[in-house]
PALOTI-28797 format. One record per residue (C-alpha): residue number from 1; residue in one letter; x, y, z. Coordinates in nm, 3 decimals. Example, Ala and Ser with C-alpha at 12.3 -4.5 7.8 and 13.67 -1.06 7.14 Angstrom:
BEGIN
1	a	1.230	-0.450	0.780 $
2	s	1.367	-0.106	0.714 $
//
This chain:
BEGIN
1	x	-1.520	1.586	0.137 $
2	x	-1.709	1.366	-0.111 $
3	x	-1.627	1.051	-0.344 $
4	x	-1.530	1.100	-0.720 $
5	x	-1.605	0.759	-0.901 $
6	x	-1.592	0.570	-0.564 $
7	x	-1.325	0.723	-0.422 $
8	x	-1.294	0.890	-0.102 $
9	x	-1.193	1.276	-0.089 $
10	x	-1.000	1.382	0.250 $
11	x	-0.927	1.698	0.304 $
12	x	-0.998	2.041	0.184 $
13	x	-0.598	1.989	-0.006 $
14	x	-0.737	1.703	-0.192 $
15	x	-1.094	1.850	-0.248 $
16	x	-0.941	2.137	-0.424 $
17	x	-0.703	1.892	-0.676 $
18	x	-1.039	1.649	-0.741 $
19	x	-1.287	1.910	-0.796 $
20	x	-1.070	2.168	-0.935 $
21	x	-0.752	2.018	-0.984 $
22	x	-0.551	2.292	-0.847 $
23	x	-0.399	2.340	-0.546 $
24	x	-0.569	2.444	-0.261 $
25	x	-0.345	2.817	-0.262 $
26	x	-0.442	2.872	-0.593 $
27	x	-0.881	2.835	-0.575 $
28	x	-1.049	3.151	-0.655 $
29	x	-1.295	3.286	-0.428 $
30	x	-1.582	3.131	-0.550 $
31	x	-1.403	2.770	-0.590 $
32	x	-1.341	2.824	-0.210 $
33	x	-1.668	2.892	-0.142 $
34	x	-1.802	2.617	-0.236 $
35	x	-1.519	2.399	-0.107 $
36	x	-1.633	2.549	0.253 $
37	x	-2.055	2.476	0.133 $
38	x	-2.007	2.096	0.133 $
39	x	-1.806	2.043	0.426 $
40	x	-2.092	2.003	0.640 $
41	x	-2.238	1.699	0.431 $
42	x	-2.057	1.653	0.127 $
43	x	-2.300	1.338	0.018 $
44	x	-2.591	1.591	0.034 $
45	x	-2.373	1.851	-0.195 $
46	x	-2.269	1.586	-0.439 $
47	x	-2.168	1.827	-0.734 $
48	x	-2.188	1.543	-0.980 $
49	x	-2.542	1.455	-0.925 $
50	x	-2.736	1.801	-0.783 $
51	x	-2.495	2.094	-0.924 $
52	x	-2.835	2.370	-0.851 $
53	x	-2.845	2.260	-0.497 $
54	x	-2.454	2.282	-0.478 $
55	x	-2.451	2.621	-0.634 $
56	x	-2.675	2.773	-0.372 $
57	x	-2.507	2.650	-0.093 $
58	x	-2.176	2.796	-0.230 $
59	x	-2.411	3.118	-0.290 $
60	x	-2.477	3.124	0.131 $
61	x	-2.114	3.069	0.218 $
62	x	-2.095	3.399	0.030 $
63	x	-2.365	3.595	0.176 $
64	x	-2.224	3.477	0.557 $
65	x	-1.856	3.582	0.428 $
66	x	-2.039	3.944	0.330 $
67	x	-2.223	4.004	0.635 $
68	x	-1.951	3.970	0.832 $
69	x	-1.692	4.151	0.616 $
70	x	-1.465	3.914	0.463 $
71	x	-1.551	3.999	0.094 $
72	x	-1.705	4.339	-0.068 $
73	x	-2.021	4.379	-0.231 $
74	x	-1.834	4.357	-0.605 $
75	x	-1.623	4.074	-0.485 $
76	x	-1.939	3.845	-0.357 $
77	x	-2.161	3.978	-0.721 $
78	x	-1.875	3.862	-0.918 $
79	x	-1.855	3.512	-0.712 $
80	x	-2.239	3.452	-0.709 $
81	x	-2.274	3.479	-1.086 $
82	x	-1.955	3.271	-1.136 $
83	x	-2.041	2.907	-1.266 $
84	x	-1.895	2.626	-1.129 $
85	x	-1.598	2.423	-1.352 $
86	x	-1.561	2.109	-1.229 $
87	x	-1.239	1.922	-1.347 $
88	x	-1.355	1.623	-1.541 $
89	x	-1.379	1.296	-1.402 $
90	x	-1.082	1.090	-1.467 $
91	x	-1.191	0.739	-1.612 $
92	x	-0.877	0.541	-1.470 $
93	x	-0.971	0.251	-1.249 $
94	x	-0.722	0.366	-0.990 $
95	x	-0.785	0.799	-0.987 $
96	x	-0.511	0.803	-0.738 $
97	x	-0.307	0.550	-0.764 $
98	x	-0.297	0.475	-0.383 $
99	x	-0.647	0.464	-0.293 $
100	x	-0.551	0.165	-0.064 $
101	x	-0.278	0.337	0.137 $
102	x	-0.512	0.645	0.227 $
103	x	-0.775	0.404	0.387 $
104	x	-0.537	0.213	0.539 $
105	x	-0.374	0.549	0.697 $
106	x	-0.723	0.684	0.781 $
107	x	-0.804	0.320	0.983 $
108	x	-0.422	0.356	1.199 $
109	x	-0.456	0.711	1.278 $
110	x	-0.712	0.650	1.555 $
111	x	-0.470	0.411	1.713 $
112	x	-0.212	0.657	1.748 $
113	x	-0.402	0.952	1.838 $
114	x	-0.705	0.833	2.085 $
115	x	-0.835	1.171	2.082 $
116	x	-1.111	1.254	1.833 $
117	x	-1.096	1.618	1.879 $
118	x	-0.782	1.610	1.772 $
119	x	-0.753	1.425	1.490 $
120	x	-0.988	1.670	1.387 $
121	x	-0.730	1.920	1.365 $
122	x	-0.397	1.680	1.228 $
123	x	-0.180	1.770	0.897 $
124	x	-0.077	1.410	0.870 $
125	x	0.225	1.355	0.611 $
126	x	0.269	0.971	0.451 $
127	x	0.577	0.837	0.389 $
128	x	0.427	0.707	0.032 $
129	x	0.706	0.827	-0.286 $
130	x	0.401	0.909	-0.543 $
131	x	0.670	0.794	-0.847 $
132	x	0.764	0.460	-0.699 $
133	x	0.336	0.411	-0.635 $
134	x	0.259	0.469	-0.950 $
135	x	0.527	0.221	-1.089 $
136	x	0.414	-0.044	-0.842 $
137	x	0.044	-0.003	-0.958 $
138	x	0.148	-0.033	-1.315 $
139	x	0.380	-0.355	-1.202 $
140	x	0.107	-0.519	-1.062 $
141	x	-0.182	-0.403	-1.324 $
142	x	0.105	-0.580	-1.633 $
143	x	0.116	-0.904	-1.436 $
144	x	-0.224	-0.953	-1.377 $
145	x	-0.295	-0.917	-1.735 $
146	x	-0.047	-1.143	-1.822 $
147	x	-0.168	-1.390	-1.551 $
148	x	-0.491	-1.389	-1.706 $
149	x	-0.388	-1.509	-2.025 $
150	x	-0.233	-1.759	-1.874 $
151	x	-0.544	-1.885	-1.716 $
152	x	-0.766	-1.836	-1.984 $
153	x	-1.056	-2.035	-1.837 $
154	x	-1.072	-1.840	-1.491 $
155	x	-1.331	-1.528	-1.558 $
156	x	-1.142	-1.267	-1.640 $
157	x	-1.055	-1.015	-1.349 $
158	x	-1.078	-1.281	-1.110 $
159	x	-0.735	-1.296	-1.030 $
160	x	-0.533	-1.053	-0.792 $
161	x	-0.227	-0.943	-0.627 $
162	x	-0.092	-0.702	-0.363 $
163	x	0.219	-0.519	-0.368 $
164	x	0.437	-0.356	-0.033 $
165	x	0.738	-0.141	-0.100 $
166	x	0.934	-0.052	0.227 $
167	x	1.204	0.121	0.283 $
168	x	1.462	-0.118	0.479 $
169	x	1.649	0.158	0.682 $
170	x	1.308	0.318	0.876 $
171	x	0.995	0.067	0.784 $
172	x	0.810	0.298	0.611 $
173	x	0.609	0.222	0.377 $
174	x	0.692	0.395	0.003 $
175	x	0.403	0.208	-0.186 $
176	x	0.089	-0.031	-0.172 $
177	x	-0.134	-0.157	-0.355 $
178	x	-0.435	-0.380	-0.210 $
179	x	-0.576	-0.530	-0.564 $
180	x	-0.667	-0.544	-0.878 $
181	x	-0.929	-0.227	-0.862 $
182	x	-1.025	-0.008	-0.605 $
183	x	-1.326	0.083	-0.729 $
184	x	-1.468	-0.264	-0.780 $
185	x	-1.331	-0.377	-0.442 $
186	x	-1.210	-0.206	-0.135 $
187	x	-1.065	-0.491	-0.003 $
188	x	-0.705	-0.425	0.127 $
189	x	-0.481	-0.771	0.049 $
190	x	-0.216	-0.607	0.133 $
191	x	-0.291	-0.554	0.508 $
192	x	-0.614	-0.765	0.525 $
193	x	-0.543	-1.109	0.353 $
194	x	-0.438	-1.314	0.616 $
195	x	-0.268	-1.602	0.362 $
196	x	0.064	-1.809	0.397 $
197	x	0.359	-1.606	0.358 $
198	x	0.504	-1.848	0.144 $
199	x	0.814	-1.765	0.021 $
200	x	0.833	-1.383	0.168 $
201	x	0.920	-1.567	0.472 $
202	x	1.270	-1.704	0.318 $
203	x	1.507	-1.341	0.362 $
204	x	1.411	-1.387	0.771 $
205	x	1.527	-1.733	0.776 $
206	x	1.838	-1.646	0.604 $
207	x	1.907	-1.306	0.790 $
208	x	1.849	-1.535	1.096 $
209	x	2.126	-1.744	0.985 $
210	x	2.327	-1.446	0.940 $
211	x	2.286	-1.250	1.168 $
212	x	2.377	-1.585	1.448 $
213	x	2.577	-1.844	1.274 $
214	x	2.673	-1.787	0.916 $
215	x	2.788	-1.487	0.669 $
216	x	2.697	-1.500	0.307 $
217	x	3.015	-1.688	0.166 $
218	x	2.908	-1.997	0.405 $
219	x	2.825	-2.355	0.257 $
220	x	2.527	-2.517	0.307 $
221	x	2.422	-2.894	0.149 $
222	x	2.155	-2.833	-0.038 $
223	x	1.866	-3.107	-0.024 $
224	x	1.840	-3.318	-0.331 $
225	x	1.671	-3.649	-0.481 $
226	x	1.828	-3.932	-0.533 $
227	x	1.671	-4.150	-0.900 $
228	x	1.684	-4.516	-0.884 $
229	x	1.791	-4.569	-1.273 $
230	x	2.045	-4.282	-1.260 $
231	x	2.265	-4.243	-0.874 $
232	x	2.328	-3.899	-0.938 $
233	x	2.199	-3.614	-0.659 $
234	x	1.980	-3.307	-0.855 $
235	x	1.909	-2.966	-0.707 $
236	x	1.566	-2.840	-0.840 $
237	x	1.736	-2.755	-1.185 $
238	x	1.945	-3.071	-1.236 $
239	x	2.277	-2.934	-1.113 $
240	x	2.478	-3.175	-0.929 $
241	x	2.684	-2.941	-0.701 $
242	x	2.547	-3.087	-0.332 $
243	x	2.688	-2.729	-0.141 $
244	x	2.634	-2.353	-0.228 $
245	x	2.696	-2.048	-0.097 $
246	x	2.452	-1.891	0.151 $
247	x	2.364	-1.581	-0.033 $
248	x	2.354	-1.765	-0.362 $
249	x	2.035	-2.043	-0.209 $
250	x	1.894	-1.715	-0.135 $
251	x	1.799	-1.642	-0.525 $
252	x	1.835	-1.943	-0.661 $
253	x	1.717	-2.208	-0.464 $
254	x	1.361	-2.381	-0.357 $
255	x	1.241	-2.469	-0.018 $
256	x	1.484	-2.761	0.074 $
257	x	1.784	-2.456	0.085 $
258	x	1.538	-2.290	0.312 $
259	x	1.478	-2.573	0.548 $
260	x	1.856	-2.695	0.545 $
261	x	1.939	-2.380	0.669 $
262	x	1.687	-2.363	0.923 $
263	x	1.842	-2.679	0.998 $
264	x	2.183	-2.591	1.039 $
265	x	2.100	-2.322	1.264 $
266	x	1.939	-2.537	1.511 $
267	x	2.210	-2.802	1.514 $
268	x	2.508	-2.512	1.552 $
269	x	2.330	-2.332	1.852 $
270	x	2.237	-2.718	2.032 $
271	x	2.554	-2.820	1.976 $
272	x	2.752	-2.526	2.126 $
273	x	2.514	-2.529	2.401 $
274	x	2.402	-2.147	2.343 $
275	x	2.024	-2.145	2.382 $
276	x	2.053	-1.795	2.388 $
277	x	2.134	-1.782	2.067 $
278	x	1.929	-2.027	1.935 $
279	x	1.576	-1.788	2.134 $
280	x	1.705	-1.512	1.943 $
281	x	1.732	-1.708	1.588 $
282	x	1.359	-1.730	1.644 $
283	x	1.280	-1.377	1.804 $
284	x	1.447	-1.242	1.515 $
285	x	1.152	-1.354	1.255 $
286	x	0.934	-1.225	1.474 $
287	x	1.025	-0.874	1.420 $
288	x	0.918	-0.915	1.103 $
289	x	0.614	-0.936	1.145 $
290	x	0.583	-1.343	1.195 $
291	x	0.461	-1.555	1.503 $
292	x	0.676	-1.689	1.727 $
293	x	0.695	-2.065	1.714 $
//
């Protein structure tokens, strides 16, 4: 249905809140009208750049809705002389606030319904919570200002982020945001960056622990450095305690708590002889999303 500032308009719903911001219930006769004029090339019927040519197309939706009785003569007079109000562009970089998420639905559709007819004809409902979207768009739009005075000498906007919020019970996904600026660059790093997940990847190794081995109240050594001029053993911030409790490595410590538990893992399911157990320690970071290996 058209782009306003860049971004893509689906849907005659959406249409109606962009170009009139109203719901699509409440459009007036001639608002529908002309909603129906540019469905057939909505580039061509650009409001924003040829409002004339617009206008007369919305003027022969009316003229085919009299001839074949929809409206009466007073009802299409009234509609042809009505002007057309367009609401006003919003200048926010983000009009939506999940720009990202709607092109990423609009790409998986497809996959789930092969048949092009019938997308055609789909209500499809997200699982995105609009307040919890527009907080993680703000989240991420604070910190990279505040990265960027950090790194003063990088050009300014050239650092970016991506945020996922999913719900842990069902999957779905509640919020996303692919960068810095939709409007500058479609790029989705949310589902599209194909980088090291770092330290996302530590809540599967301890679940895995969990889940096989350990509960949260279990001890694990925690890898340390041993200085020549002082024989004392440091975690990362200098405390001497050499075991901690599982759940507390989780938000505290570095990678070493990471790997020891990793570690741990493999040597309790070798050593009871359950390589059962041990296959599904691995399978089980796989269902998040990880490969096997």
């Amino acid at each position: 249905m058209g782009q306003q500032s860049g971004v893509s308009i689906y849907g005659v719903g959406e249409a109606a809140n962009a170009y009139f911001g109203k719901d699509v219930t409440q459009l007036l006769l001639p608002e529908a009208a002309f909603i129906a004029g540019i469905i057939r090339s909505p580039n061509r019927y650009n409001p924003y750049k040829n409002l004339a040519k617009v206008t007369e197309r919305r003027n022969q939706v009316l003229e085919s809705m009299l001839e074949a009785g929809e409206v009466s003569q007073q009802q299409f007079a009234e509609s042809k002389q009505a002007v057309i109000e367009l609401r006003q562009i919003s200048n926010t970089k983000d009009l939506q606030g999940m720009p990202y998420f709607s092109q990423y639905a609009i790409e998986e559709l497809p996959k789930i319904v092969s048949d092009p007819e019938a997308l055609q004809h789909l209500r499809v409902y997200t699982s995105i919570d609009p307040d919890l979207q527009r907080v993680a768009y703000e989240t991420v739009s604070k910190r990279l200002e505040a990265l960027d005075k950090r790194f003063p000498k990088k050009p300014k906007g050239s650092l970016n982020a991506a945020l996922v919020a999913i719900r842990p019970k069902t999957g779905e996904i509640v919020a996303m945001v692919g960068g810095r600026n939709y409007l500058e660059n479609q790029f989705n790093r949310a589902t599209d960056a194909m980088r090291q997940p770092g330290s996302v990847f530590k809540p599967f190794v301890y679940a895995a622990a969990i889940n096989s081995a350990y509960d949260s109240s279990s001890r694990i050594f925690t890898a340390a450095s041993i200085f020549k001029d002082e024989k004392k053993t440091f975690t990362f911030n200098q405390d001497t305690i050499l075991t901690r409790k599982l759940r507390r490595c989780l938000f505290e410590q570095g990678d070493n708590a990471s790997r020891r538990s990793r570690q741990e893992q493999e040597r309790h399911h070798r050593r009871s002889g359950n390589a059962v157990e041990y296959r599904k320690s691995n399978e089980f970071c796989g269902k998040g999303g990880f490969p096997k290996g």
